[in-house]
C-alpha positions in Angstrom: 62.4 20.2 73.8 65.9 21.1 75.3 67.5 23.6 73.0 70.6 22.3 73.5 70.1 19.4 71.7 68.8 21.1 68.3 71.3 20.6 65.2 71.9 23.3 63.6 69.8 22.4 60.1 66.6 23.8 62.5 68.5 27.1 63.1 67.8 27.2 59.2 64.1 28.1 59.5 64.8 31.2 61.3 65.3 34.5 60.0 66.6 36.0 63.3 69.3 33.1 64.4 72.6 33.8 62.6 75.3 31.8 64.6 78.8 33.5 64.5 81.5 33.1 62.3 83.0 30.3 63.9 83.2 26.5 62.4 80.8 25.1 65.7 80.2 21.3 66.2 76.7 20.2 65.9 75.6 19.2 68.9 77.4 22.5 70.8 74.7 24.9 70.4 73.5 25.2 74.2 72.8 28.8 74.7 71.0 29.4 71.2 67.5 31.3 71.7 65.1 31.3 68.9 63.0 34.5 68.2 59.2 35.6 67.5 58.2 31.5 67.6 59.5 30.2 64.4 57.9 27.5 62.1 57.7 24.0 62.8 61.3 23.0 62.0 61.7 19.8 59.6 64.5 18.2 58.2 66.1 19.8 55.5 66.1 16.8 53.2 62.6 15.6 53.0 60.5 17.5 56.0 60.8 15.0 58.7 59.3 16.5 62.1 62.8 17.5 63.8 62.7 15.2 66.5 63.7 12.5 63.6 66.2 15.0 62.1 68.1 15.4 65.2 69.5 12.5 65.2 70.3 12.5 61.6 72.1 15.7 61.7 74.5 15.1 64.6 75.8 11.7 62.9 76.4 14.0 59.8 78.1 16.8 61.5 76.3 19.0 59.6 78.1 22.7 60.1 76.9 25.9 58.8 79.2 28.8 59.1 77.0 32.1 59.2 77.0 35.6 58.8 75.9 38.3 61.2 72.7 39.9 60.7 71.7 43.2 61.7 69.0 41.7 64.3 71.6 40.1 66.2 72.2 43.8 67.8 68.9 45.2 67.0 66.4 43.0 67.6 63.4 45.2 67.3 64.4 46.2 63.5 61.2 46.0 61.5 60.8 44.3 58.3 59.3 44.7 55.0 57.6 42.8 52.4 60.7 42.7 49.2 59.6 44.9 46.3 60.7 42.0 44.1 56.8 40.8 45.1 55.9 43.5 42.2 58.4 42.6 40.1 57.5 42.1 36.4 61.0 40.3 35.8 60.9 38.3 38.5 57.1 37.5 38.5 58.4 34.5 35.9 60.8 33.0 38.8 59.6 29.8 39.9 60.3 30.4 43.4 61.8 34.1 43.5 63.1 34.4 47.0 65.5 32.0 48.6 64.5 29.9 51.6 65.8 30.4 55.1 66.7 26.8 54.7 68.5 26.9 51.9 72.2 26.2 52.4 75.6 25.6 50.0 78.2 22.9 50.7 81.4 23.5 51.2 82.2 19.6 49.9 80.3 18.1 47.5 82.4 15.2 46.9 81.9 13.1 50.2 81.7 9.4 50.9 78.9 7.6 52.1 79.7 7.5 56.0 81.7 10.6 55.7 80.4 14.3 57.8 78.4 16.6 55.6 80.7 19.0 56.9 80.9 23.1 56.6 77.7 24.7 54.7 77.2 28.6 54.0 73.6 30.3 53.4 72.4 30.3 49.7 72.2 33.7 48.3 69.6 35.5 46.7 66.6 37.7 47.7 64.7 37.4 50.7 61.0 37.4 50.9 61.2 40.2 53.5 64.0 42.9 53.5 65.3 45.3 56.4 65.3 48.2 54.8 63.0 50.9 53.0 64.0 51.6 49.8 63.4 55.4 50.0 65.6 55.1 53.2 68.9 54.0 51.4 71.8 55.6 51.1 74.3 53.0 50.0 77.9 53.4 48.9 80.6 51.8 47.1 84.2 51.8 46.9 87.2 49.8 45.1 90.6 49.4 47.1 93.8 47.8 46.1 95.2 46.8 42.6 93.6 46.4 39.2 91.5 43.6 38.4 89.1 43.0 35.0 85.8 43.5 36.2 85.5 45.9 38.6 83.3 48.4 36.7 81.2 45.6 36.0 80.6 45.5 39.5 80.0 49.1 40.4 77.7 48.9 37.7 75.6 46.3 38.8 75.8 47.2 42.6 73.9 50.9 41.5 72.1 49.0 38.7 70.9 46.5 41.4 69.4 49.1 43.7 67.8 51.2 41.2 66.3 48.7 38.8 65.0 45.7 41.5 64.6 47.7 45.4 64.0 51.2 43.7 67.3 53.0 45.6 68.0 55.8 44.3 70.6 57.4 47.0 73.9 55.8 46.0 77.3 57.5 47.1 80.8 56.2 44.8 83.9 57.1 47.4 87.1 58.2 45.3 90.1 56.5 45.7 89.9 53.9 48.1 89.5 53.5 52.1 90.8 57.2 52.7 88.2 58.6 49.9 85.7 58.4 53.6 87.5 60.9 55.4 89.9 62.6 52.6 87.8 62.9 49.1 85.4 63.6 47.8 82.2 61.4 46.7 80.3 61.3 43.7 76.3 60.5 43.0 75.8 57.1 41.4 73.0 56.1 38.7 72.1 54.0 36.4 72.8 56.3 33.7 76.1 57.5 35.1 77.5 54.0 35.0 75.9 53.0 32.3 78.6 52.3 30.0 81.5 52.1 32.2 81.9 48.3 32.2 83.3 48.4 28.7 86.6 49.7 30.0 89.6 48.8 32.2 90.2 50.2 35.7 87.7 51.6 38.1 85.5 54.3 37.5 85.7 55.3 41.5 89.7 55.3 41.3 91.5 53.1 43.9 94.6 53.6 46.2 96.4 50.9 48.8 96.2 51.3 52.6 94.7 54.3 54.0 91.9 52.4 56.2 91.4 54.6 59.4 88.5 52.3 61.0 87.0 55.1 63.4 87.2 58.0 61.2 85.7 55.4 58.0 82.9 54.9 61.0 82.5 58.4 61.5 82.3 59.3 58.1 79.3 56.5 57.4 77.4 57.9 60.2 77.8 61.1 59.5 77.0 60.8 55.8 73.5 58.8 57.0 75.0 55.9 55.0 73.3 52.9 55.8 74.8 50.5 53.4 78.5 49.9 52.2 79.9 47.7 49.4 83.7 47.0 49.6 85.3 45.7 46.5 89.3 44.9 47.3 91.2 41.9 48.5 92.0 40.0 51.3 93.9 42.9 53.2 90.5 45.0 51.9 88.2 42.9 53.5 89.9 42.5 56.6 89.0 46.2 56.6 85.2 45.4 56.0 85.2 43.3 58.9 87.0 46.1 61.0 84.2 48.6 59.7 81.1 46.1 60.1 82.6 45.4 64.1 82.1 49.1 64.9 79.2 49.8 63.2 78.1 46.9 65.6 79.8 48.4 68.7 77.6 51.5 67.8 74.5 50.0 66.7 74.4 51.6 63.8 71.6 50.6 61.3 74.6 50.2 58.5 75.1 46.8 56.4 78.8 46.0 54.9 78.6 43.5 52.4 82.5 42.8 50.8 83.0 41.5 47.1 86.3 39.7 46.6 88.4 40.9 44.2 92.0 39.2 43.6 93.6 38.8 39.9 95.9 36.2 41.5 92.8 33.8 42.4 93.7 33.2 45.6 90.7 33.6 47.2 90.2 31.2 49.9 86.6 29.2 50.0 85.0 30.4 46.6 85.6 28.5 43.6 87.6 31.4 41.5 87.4 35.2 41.9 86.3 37.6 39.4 88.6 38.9 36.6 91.1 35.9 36.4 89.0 34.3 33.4 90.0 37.6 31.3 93.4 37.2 32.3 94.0 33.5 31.9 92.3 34.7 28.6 95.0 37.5 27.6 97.9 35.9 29.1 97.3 34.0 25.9 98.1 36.6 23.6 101.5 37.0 25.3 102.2 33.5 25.2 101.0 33.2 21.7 104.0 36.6 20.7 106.3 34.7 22.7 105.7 31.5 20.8 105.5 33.3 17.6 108.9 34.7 18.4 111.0 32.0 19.1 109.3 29.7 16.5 110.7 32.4 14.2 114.1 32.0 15.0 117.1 29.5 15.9 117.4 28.5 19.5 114.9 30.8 20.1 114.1 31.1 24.3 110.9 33.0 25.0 110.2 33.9 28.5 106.4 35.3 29.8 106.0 36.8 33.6 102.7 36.4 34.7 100.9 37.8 37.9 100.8 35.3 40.9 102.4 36.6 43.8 102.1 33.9 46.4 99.6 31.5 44.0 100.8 30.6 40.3 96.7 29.9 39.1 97.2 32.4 36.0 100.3 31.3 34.9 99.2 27.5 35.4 95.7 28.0 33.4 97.2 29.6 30.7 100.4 27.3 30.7 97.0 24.6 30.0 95.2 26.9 27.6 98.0 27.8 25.4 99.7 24.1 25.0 102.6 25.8 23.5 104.2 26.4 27.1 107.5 24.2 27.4 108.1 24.9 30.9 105.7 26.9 33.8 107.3 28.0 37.1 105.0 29.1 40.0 105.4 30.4 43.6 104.6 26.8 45.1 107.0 24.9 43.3 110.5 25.0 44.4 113.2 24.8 41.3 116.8 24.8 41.2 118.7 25.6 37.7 121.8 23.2 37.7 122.4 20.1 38.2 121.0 16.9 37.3 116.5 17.2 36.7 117.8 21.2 37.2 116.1 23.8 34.9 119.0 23.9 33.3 119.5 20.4 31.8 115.9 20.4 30.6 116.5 23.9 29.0 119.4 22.2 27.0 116.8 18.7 25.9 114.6 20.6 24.8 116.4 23.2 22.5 117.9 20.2 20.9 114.5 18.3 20.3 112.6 21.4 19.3 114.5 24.3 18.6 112.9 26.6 20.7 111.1 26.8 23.9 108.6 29.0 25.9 108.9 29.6 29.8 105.8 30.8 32.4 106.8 32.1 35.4 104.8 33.7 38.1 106.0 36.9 39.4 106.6 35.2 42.9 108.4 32.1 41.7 112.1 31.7 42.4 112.1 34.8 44.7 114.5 33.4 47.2 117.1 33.1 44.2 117.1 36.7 43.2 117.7 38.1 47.1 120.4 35.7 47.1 122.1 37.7 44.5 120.3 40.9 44.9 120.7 43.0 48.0 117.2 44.5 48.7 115.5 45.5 51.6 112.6 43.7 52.7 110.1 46.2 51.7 106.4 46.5 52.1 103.6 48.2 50.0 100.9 50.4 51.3 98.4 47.3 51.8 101.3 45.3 53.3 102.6 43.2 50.4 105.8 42.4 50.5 107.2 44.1 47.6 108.3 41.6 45.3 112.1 41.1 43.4 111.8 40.9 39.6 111.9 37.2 38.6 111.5 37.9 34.7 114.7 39.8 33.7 116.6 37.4 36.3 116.1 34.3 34.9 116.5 35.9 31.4 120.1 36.8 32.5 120.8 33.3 34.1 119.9 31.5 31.5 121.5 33.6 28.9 124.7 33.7 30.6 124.3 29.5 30.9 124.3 29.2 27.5 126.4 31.4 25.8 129.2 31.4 28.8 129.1 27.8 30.0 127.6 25.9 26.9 129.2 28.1 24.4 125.7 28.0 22.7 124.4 31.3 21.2 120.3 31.7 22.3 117.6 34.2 20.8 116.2 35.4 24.0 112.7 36.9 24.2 111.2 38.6 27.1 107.4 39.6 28.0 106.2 41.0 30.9 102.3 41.8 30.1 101.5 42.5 33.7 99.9 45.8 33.4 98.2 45.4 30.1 96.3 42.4 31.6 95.1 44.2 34.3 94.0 46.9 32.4 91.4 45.6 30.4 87.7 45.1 30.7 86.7 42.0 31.8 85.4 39.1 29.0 81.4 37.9 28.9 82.1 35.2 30.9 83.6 37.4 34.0 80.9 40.4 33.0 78.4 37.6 33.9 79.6 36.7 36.7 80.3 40.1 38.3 76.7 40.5 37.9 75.9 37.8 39.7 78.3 38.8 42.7 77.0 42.3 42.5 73.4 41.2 42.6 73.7 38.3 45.8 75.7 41.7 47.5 72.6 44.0 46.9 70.1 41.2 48.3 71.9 40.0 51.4 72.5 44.0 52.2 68.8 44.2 52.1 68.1 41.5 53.7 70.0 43.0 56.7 73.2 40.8 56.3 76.5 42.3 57.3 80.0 41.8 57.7 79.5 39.1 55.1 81.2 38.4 51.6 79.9 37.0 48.6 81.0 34.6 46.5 80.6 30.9 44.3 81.0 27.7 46.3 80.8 25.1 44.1 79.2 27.1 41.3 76.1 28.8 43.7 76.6 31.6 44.9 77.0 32.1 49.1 77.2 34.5 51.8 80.8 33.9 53.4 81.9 35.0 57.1 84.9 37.6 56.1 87.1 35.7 58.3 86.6 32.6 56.0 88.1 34.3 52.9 91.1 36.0 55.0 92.5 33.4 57.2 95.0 32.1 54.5 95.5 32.0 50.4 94.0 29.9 48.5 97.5 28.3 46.4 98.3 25.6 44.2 98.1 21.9 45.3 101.0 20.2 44.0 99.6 17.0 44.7 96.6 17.7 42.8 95.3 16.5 39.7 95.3 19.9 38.1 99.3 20.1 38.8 99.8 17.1 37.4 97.8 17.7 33.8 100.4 20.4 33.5 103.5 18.2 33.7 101.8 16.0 31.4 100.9 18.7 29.4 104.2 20.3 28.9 106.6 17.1 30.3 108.8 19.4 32.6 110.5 17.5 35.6 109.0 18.6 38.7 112.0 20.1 39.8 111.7 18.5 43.4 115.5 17.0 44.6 115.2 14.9 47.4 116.4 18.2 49.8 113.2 19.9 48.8 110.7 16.9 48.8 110.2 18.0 52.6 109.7 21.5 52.0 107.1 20.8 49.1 105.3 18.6 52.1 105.2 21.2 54.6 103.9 23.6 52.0 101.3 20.9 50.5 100.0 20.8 54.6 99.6 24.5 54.4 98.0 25.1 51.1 94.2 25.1 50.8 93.6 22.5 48.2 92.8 23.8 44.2 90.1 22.0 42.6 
């Protein structure tokens, strides 16, 4: 059979075909080779020989976008029989390893003569890994803010190793990217992180910038590292990618698996990102003072800044959780305070039907109305962020002044800003679980010999993710989505949108990847 005309549901059966990181159509795979004479490929919905799946592939436009794998630049890398085999835990698992046919799609909702479109492989162990246990030396490091969770997942990442492969050589790099070439490290176990996921923080410290690709490189090789787990952000696994495409250049034995870690959410591809439960959960506590506060006295105006630089998910969950939110403001939404349908007006309704009111607003919401006023340089932060004017006590002074200048109407004006205390705490039981379960699909696809690959829930299983996928753009809020709209019902603000803006909104609708 002429290669060229294989879908790619047979490259599925093949441990050693890992297409690139590209979105590929799926009849365009002329070139592909196959490896050590695979099985008999079938169809992956009920084993048809292939020559009957062909055809029903390509009129699906079935796509899977893969990850590299360490055989695609050493091909004679021997494999081993996983010591899960022996495992007493897993002995009870229906079928403990994950099939090389086993994908996750990217849409689930599709219509009946609609393309199956873009699919990622399942993760979960393998039955055969790359790697000899007693051979690993693995290491870990946490870049870039705060985030609930993150001990979590250095524990499980050294808990992981130890407990189902048996590793017991596992490096923690201080402080971030430079901790390679600039700190020093410190020996990981079980024991030694035994307890850290009941606090805030990260137990390997963290610092922005600092990521030095070839001397990183160096270090790794140096060190006889053969396995790296990034935990950071967008900006940090750009990095991973950077380090997994020289380990490649060099052909170095080394796998660099990257764990997603945003507080924002913003995440593209994977349904949310670990930590933002816990802080949609104690951005409630804020709200709740603030509501307490105001209920307490006349014309009382409480106003909560939550995190959400360029995507308002926090302060739009916990605008829906609390119910006691009168008005949320995020990054996505334009607004405009006077005028009629302003922020204003609606300001002034609602004292007079209520008595008090509650404001949400992200901290990247209504930026472009404090630089008008403000004179500030357009300055970046280490990881390249630009550094952000502070909304909260601006719109506290607006509105004040509106009201007791214009309107001659004296306001009780209440201002929280629980930024820092949200990110400081351990994560919940729901995000604990959940850490474990990225930390865990990390461990397996690094011992599988998977690199430059991130992990992550698409659809609610867990997937390995070409890097490029999760950095090409921010996942934001849809404002023509259903869950925008259960928050105007919810809290009956106007939407703000004058018929100047209605474009803008458009253009930045087109943009936005779509929020479930």
């Amino acid at each position: 059979m002429d290669l060229s005309t294989i879908s790619i549901s047979s490259s599925l059966h093949s441990p050693f075909l890992h297409q690139p990181s590209l979105r590929p159509k799926a009849a365009s795979l002329s070139g592909i080779f196959l490896r050590n004479n695979p099985p008999p490929l079938f169809s992956r919905l009920n084993r048809r020989p292939i020559a009957a799946a062909v055809q029903q592939s390509q009129n699906d436009e079935f796509v899977l976008e893969d990850v590299p794998h360490l055989t695609n630049f050493l091909p004679d890398l021997p494999s081993y029989p996983n010591p899960l085999h022996g495992s007493q835990a897993y002995s009870i698992v229906k079928n403990t390893f994950v099939s090389q046919e086993d994908v996750v799609a990217q849409n689930i909702v599709i219509r009946k003569d609609s393309p199956r479109g873009v699919h990622f492989r399942r993760a979960g162990p393998r039955e055969k890994v790359y790697f000899k246990p007693e051979e690993v030396r693995a290491c870990i490091v946490t870049c870039g803010g705060l985030c609930p969770g993150i001990n979590t997942v250095i524990r499980e990442i050294v808990c992981g190793l130890n407990n189902m492969y048996g590793v017991e050589d596992i490096l923690g790099i201080e402080e971030g990217y430079r901790g390679f070439y600039s700190k020093n490290t410190v020996r990981l176990t079980p024991k030694v992180v035994n307890h850290i996921h009941k606090r805030g923080g990260t137990f390997l410290r963290t610092s922005r910038g600092g990521h030095d690709t070839q001397k990183i490189v160096d270090n790794i090789a140096d060190r006889g590292i053969n396995q790296v787990y990034i935990i950071g952000g967008d900006g940090t696994q750009r990095g991973a990618a950077c380090i997994y495409e020289e380990a490649r250049k060099r052909g170095l034995q080394v796998a660099v698996a990257g764990i997603p870690k945003t507080i924002d959410n913003d995440i593209a591809v994977i349904d949310k990102s670990f930590g933002f439960d816990t802080a949609v959960e104690e951005a409630q506590r804020a709200i709740n003072a603030a509501h307490v506060e105001v209920e307490s006295v006349e014309n009382g105006v409480g106003i909560v800044k939550l995190m959400g630089r360029y995507s308002g998910f926090i302060a739009m969950f916990a605008t829906l959780a609390s119910r006691d939110v009168d008005c949320c403001l995020i990054p996505e939404s334009p607004f405009y305070l006077e005028g009629r349908g302003g922020l204003y007006e609606f300001l002034e309704e609602r004292l007079k039907e209520n008595g008090h009111l509650v404001i949400v607003i992200a901290e990247g919401a209504g930026q472009e109305y404090v630089a008008a006023e403000v004179s500030a340089a357009n300055e970046k932060d280490a990881s390249g962020n630009r550094l952000l004017l502070d909304v909260g006590p601006w719109l506290s002074d607006k509105i004040k002044d509106h009201f007791t200048k214009t309107r001659k109407m004296p306001i009780n004006m209440k201002y929280i800003d629980p930024t820092y205390m949200i990110r400081a705490i351990p994560s919940n039981a729901s995000d604990n679980i959940y850490c474990t379960l990225l930390a865990h699909s990390a461990v397996h696809g690094a011992m599988a010999g998977y690199t430059g690959f991130t992990v992550g829930p698409v659809n609610s299983r867990h997937a390995y993710i070409p890097i490029s996928r999760v950095t090409e753009k921010q996942k934001t809020v849809e404002l023509t989505g259903r869950m925008w709209a259960r928050l105007l019902a919810s809290t009956d603000q106007p939407s703000f949108i004058s018929s100047d803006l209605e474009g803008v909104v458009q253009d930045i609708n087109s943009m936005n990847i779509t929020s479930k």
